[in-house]
N, C-alpha and C positions, 0 to 999 in steps of 0.2 A: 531595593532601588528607590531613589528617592524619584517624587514627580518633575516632572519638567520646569511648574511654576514654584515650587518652593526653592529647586535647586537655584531657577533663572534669579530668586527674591536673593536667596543669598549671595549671585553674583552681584547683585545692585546696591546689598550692604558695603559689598566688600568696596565696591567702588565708591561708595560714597565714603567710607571710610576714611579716606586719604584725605578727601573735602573736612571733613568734621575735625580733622587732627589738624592742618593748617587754621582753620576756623577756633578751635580754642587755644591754636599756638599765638593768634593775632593778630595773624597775615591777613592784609585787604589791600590789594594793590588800589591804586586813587583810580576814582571814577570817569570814562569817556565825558568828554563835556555832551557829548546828545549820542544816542543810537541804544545799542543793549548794551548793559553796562553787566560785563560777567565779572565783578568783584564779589569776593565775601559779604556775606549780611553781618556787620558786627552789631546790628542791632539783635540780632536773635541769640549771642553767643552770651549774653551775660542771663539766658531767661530759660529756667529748669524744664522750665512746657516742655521748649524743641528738644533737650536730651530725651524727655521722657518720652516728648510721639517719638523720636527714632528708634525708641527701647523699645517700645511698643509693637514698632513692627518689626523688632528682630525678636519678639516674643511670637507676633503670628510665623515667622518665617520657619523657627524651630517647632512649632510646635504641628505645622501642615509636616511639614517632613513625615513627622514620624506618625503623622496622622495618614501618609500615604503607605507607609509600611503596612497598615492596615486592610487597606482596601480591599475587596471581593476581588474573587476572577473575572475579567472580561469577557462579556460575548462577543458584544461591540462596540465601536468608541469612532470615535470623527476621524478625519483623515490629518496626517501629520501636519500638513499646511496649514488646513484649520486651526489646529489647535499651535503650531505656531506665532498666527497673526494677532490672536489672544495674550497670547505671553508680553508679544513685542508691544503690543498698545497699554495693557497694564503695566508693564517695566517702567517703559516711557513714562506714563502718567504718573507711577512712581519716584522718577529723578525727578520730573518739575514739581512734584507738589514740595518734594521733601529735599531738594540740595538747594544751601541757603547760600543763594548767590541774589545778588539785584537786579541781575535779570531785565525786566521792563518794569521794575519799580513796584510799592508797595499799593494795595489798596485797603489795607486796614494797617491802622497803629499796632507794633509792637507791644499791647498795653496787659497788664496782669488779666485783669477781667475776661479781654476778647482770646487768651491765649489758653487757660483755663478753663474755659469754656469748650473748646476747640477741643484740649485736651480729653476731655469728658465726652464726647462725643466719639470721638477716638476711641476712648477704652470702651464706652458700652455696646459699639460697631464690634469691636475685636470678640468682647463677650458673648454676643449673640452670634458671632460666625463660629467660633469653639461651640456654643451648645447647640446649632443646627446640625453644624459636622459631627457631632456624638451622637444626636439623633438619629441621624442617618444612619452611622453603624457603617456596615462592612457594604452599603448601598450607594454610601460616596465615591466620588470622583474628583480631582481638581477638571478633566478632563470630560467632555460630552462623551458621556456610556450607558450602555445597559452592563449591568451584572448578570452572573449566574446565578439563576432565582432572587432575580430581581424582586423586591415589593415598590409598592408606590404607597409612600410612610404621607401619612394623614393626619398627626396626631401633633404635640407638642408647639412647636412655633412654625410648624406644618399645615396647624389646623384651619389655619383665617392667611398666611402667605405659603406662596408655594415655590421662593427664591429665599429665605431671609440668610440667609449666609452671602448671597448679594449683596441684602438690604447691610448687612452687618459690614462685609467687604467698601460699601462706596459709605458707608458713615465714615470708617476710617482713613477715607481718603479726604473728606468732606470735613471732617474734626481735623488732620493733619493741615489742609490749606487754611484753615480756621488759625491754627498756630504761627504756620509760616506770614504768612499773607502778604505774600506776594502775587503777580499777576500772571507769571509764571503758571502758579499751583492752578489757576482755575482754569488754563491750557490743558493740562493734567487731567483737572477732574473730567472736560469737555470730551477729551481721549478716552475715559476710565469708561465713561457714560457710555459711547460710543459700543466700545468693546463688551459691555454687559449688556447691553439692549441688544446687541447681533447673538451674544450668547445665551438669554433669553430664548429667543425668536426661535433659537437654533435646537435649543435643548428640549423646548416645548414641542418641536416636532416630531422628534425624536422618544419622547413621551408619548407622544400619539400613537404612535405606530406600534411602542412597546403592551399598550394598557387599553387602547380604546376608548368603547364605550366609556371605562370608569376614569382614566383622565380628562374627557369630555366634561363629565359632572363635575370631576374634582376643581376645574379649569371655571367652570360655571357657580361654584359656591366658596371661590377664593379671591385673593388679589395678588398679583406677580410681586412686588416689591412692601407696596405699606399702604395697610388697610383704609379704603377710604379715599385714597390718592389714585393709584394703580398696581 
């Protein structure tokens, strides 16, 4: 069975799909003279960047999949709602970062540099969320859980963060509005934020209760996201 958010990701591929194929067939209906202008960006359509973050995240989408075939048995895990409202706000923050429409207009150039850049951020988010998730092992979850014989992994990109599949998850949202850049994407990221700080807050408690004392220390000699920051 596949997880909820990989499945939800590939419904958001599939939707945008349709977007991406009129968008290199052409199409961009003329722009409202003022309000949100929902045309085509054919400024992103001629620029390798945006195929590639799309690629990128249909390389994370396949690859959680079957990274969820994986997973341990559950003891416990959040309640369906919970982990609903997670799906629906990273979805969401997913169409505005990444469907390239005009939206409320740009706030960065279209330019080789700023989009490349973007992109690189992108991929090294995606890199550090595959090697946290392999760290983890049969420990992971898309979804707030304990497993059955659960451990609480201390080691690797574990050892100084104690989210970095987060920190790797909002890069590549954060490198994708880097790409698009539209004002849209930073609606997005503002949403993404939102949705991982509740999930943070949420899963750290949840840790509490699983570990104790030793997530206490753990919690006391790390940082949630990136060293130095928070």
């Amino acid at each position: 069975m596949l997880s909820p958010l990989a499945t939800t990701h590939h419904q958001v591929v599939v939707a945008l799909s349709a977007i991406y194929g009129e968008l290199a067939g052409g199409f961009a209906p003329d722009a409202p003279a003022s309000g949100l202008d929902m045309g085509l960006d054919k400024a992103l359509r001629n620029h390798w960047q945006f195929w590639a973050a799309v690629f990128l995240w249909a390389v994370f989408s396949i690859y959680w999949d079957r990274a969820a075939k994986g997973a341990g048995a559950t003891k416990s895990s959040e309640s369906r709602a919970s982990r609903a409202l997670h799906v629906f706000l990273t979805n969401a923050a997913l169409l505005l970062v990444l469907a390239p429409i005009h939206g409320l207009g740009r706030f960065l150039p279209a330019s080789f540099a700023v989009m490349t850049a973007g992109l690189v951020v992108e991929a090294l988010g995606l890199a550090l969320a595959i090697w946290s998730q392999r760290h983890l092992g049969r420990n992971w979850s898309g979804e707030i859980s304990i497993k059955v014989d659960h451990q609480l992994i201390r080691s690797g990109p574990y050892r100084r963060v104690r989210h970095p599949i987060y920190t790797g998850l909002l890069a590549m949202y954060v490198g994708s509005a880097l790409v698009t850049g539209e004002w849209l994407a930073l609606i997005g990221l503002a949403a993404v934020t939102l949705a991982y700080g509740r999930k943070i807050r949420l899963e750290e408690a949840n840790l509490k209760v699983a570990f104790g004392v030793a997530f206490d220390a753990y919690r006391r000699e790390t940082w949630a996201l990136v060293p130095g920051v928070f």
